[in-house]
Chimera marker file (.cmm) of the C-alpha trace (Angstrom):
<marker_set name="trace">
<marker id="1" x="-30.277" y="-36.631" z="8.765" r="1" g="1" b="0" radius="0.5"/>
<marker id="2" x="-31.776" y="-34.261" z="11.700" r="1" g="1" b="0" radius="0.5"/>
<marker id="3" x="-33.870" y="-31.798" z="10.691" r="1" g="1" b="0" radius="0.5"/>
<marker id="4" x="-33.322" y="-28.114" z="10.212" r="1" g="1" b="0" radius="0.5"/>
<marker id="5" x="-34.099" y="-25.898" z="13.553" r="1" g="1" b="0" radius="0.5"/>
<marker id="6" x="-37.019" y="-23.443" z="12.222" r="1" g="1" b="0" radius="0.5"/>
<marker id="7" x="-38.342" y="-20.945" z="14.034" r="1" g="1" b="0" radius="0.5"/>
<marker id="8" x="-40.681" y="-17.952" z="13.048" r="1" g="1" b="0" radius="0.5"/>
<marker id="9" x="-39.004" y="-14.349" z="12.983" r="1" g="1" b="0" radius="0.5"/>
<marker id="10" x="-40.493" y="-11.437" z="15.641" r="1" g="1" b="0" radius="0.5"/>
<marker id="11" x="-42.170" y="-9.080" z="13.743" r="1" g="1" b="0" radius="0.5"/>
<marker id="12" x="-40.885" y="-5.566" z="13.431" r="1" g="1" b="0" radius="0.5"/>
<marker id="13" x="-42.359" y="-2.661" z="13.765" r="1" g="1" b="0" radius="0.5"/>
<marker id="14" x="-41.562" y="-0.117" z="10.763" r="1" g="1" b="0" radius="0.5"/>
<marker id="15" x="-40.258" y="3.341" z="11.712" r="1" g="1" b="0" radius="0.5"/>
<marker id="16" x="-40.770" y="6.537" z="9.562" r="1" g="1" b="0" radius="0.5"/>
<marker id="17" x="-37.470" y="7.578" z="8.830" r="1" g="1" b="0" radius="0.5"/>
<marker id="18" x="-36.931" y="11.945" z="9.663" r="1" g="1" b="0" radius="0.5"/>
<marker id="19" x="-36.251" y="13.874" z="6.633" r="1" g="1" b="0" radius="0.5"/>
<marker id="20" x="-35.148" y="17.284" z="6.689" r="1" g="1" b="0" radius="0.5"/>
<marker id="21" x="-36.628" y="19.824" z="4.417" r="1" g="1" b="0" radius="0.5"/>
<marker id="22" x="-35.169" y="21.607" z="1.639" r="1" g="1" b="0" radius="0.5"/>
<marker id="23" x="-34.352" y="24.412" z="3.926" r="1" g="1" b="0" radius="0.5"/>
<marker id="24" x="-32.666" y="21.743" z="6.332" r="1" g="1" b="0" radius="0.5"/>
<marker id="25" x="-31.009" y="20.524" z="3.219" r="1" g="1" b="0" radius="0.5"/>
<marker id="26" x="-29.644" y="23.714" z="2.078" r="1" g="1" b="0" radius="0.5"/>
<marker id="27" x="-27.837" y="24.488" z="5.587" r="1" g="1" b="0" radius="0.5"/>
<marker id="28" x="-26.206" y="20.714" z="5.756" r="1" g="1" b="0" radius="0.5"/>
<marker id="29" x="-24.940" y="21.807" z="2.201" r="1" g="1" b="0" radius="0.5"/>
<marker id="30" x="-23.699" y="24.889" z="2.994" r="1" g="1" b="0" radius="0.5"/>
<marker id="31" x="-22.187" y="23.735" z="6.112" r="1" g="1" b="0" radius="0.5"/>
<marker id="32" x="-20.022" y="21.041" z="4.390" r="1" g="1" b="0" radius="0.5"/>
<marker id="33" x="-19.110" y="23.794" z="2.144" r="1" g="1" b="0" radius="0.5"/>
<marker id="34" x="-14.781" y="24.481" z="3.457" r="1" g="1" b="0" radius="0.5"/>
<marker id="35" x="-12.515" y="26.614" z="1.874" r="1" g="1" b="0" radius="0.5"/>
<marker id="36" x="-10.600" y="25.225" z="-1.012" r="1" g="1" b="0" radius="0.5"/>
<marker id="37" x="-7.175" y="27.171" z="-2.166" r="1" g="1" b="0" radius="0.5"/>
<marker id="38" x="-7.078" y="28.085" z="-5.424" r="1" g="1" b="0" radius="0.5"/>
<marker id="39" x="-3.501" y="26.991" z="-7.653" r="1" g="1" b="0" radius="0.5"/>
<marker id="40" x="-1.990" y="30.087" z="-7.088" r="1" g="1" b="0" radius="0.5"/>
<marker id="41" x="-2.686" y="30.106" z="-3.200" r="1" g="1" b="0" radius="0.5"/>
<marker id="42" x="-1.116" y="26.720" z="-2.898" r="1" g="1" b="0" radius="0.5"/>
<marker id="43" x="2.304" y="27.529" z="-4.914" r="1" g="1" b="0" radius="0.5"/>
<marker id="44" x="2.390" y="30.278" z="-2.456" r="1" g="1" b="0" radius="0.5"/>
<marker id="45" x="2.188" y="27.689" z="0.287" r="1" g="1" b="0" radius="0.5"/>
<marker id="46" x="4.659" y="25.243" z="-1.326" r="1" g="1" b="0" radius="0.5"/>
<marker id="47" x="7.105" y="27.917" z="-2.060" r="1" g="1" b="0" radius="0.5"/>
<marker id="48" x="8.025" y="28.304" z="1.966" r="1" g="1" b="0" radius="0.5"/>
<marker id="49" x="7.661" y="24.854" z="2.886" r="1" g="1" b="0" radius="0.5"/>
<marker id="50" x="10.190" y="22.531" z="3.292" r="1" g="1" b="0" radius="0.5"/>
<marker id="51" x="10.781" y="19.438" z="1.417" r="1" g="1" b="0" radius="0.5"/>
<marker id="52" x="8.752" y="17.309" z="4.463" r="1" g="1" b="0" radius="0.5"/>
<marker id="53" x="5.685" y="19.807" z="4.570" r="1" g="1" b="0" radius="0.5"/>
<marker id="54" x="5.659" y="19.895" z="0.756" r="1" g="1" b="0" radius="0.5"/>
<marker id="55" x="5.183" y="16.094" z="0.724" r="1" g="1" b="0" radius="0.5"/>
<marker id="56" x="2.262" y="16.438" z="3.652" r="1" g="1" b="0" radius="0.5"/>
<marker id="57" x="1.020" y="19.159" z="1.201" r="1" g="1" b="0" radius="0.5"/>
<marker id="58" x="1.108" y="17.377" z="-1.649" r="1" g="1" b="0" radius="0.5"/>
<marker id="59" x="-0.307" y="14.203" z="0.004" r="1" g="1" b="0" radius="0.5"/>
<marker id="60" x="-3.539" y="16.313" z="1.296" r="1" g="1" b="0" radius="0.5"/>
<marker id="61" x="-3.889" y="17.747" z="-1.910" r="1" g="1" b="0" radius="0.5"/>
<marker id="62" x="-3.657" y="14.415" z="-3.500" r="1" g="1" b="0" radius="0.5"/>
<marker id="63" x="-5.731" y="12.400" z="-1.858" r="1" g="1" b="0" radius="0.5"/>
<marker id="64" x="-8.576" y="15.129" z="-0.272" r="1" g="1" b="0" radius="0.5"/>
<marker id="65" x="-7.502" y="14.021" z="3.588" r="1" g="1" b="0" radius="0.5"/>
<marker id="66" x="-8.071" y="17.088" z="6.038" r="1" g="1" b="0" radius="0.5"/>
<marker id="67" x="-5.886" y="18.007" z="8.825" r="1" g="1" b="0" radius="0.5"/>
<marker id="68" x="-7.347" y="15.964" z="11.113" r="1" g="1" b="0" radius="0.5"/>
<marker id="69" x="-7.190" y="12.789" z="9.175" r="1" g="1" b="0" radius="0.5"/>
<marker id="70" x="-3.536" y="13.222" z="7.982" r="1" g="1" b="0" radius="0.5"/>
<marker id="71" x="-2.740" y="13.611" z="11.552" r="1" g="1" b="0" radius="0.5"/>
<marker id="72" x="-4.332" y="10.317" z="13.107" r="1" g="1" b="0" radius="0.5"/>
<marker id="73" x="-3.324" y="8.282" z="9.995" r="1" g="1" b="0" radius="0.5"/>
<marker id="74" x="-1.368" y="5.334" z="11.107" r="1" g="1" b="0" radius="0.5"/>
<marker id="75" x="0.491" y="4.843" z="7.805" r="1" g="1" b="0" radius="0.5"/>
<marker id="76" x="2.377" y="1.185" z="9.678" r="1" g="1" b="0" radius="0.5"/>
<marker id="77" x="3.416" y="1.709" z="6.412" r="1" g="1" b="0" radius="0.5"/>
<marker id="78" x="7.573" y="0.591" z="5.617" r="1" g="1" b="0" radius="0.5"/>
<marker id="79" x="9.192" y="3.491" z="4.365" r="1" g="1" b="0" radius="0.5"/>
<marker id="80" x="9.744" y="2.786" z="0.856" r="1" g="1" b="0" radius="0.5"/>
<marker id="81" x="10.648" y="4.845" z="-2.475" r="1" g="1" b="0" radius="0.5"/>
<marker id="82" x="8.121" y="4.355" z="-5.333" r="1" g="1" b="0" radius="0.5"/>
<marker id="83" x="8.772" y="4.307" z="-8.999" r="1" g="1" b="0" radius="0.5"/>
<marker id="84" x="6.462" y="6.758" z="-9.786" r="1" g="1" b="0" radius="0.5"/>
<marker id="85" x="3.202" y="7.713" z="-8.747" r="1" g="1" b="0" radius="0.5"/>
<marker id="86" x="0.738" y="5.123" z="-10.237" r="1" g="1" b="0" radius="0.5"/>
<marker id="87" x="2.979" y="2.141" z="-8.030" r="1" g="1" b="0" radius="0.5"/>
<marker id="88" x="2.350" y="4.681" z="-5.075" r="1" g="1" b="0" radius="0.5"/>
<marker id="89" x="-1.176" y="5.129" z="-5.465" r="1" g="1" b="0" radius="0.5"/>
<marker id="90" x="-1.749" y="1.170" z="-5.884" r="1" g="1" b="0" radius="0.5"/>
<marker id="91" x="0.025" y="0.615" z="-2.872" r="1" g="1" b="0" radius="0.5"/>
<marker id="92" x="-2.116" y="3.279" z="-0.820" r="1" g="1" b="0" radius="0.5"/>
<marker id="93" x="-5.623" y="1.906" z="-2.449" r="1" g="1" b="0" radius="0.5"/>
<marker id="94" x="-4.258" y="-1.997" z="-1.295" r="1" g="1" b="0" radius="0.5"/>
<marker id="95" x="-3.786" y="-0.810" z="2.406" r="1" g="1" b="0" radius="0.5"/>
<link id1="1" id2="2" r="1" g="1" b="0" radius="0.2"/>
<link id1="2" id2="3" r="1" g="1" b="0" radius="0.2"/>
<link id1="3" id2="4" r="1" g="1" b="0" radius="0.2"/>
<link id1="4" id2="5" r="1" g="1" b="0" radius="0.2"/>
<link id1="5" id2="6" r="1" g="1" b="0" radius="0.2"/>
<link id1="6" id2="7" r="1" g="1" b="0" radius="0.2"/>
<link id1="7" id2="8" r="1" g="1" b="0" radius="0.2"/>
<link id1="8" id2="9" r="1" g="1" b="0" radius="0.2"/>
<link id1="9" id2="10" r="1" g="1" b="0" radius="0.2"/>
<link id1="10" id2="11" r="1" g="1" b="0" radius="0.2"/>
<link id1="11" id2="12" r="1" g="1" b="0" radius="0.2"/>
<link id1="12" id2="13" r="1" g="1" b="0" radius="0.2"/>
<link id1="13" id2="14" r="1" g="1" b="0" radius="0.2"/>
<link id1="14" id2="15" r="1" g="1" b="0" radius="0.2"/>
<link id1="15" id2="16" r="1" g="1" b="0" radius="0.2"/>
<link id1="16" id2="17" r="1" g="1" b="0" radius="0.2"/>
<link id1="17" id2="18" r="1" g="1" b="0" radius="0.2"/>
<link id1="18" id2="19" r="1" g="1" b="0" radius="0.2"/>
<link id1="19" id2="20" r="1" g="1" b="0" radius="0.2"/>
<link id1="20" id2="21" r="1" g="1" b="0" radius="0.2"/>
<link id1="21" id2="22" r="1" g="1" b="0" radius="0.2"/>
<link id1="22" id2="23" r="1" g="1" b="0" radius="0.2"/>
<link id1="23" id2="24" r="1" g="1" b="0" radius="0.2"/>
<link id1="24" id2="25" r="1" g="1" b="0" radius="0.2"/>
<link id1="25" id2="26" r="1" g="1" b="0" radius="0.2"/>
<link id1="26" id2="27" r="1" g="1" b="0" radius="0.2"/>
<link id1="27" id2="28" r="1" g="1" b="0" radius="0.2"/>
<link id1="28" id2="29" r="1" g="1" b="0" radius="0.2"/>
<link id1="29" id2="30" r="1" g="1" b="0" radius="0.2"/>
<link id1="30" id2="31" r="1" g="1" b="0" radius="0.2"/>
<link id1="31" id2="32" r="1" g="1" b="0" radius="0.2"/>
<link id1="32" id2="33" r="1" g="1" b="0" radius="0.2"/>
<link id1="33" id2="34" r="1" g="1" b="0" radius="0.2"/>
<link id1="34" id2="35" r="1" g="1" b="0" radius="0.2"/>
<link id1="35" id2="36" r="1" g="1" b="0" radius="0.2"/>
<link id1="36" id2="37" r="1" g="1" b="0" radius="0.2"/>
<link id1="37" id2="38" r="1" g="1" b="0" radius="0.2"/>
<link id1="38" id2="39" r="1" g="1" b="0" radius="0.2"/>
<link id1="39" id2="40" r="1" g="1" b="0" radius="0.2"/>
<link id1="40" id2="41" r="1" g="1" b="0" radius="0.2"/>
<link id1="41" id2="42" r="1" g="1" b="0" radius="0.2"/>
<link id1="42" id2="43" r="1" g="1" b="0" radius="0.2"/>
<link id1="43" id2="44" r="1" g="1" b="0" radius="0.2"/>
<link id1="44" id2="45" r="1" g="1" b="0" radius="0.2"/>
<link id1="45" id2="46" r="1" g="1" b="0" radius="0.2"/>
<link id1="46" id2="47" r="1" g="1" b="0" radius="0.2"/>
<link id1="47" id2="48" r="1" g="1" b="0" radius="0.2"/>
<link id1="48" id2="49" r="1" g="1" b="0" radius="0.2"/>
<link id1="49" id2="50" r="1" g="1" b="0" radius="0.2"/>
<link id1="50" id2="51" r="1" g="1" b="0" radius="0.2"/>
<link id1="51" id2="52" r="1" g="1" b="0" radius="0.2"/>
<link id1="52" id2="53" r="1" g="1" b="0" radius="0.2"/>
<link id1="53" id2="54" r="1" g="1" b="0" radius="0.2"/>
<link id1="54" id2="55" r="1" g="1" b="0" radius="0.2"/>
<link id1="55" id2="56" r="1" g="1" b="0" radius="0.2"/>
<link id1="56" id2="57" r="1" g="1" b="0" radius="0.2"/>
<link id1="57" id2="58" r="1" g="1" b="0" radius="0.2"/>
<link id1="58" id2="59" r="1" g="1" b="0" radius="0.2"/>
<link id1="59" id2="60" r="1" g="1" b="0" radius="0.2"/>
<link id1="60" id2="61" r="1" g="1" b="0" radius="0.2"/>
<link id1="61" id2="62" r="1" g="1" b="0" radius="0.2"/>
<link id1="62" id2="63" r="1" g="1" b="0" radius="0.2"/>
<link id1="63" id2="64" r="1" g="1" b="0" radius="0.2"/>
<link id1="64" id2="65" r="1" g="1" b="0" radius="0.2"/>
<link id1="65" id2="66" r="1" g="1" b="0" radius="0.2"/>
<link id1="66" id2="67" r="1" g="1" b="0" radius="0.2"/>
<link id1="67" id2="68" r="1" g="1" b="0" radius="0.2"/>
<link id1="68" id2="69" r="1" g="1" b="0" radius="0.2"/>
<link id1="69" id2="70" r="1" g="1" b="0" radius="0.2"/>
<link id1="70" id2="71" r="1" g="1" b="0" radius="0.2"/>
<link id1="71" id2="72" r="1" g="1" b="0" radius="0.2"/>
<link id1="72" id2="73" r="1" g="1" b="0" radius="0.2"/>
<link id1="73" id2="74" r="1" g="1" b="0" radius="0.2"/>
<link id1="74" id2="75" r="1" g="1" b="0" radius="0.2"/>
<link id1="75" id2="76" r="1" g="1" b="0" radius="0.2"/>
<link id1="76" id2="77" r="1" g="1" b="0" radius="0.2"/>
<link id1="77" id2="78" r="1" g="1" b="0" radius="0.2"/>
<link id1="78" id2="79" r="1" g="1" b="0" radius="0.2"/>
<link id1="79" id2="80" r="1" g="1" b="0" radius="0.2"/>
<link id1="80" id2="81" r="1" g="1" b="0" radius="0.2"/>
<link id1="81" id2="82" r="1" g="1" b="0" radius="0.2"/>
<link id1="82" id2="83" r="1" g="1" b="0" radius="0.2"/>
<link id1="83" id2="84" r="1" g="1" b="0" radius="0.2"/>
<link id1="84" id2="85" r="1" g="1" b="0" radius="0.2"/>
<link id1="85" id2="86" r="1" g="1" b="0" radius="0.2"/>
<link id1="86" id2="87" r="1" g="1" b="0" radius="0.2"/>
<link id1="87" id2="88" r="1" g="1" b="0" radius="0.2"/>
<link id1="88" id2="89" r="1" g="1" b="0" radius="0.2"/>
<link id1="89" id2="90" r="1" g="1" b="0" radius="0.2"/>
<link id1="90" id2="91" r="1" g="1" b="0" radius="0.2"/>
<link id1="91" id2="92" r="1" g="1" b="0" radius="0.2"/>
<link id1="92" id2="93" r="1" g="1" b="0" radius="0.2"/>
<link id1="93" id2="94" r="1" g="1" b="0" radius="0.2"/>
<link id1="94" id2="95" r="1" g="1" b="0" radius="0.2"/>
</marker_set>
């Protein structure tokens, strides 16, 4: 039986990872802060959307996608009726 190929590893050198300070910390915070809608704000959106934009709605609400990632989602999904909503939501965590 040959024998194993060993060879020593290059050493490397350690780097000093940056770290923000609290004040640096507080602004990332606050800048990740969005606007949420409260209940009331989004029955006022449901009530003039049609039955299409109330499923995009409900979908963003649902599952906390913004605007930007509902648009490039590329469901390749088969259009399919679910029984309810648990059957839905496995299928979405699966793919």
């Amino acid at each position: 039986m040959a024998e194993p190929i060993t060879f020593a590893m290059p050493k490397v050198a350690k780097k000093r990872l940056p770290v923000l300070s609290a004040d640096e910390q507080s602004k990332v915070i606050a800048a990740r802060r969005l606007p949420r809608l409260t209940v009331e704000q989004l029955r006022d959106v449901l009530k003039v959307c049609n039955v299409r934009d109330k499923a995009i709605v409900y979908f963003m609400a649902d599952s906390g996608l913004r605007r930007s990632e509902v648009v490039a989602w590329n469901a390749g999904l088969n259009l399919r009726v679910f029984r309810d909503r648990q059957e839905a939501l496995e299928f979405l965590s699966n793919g």
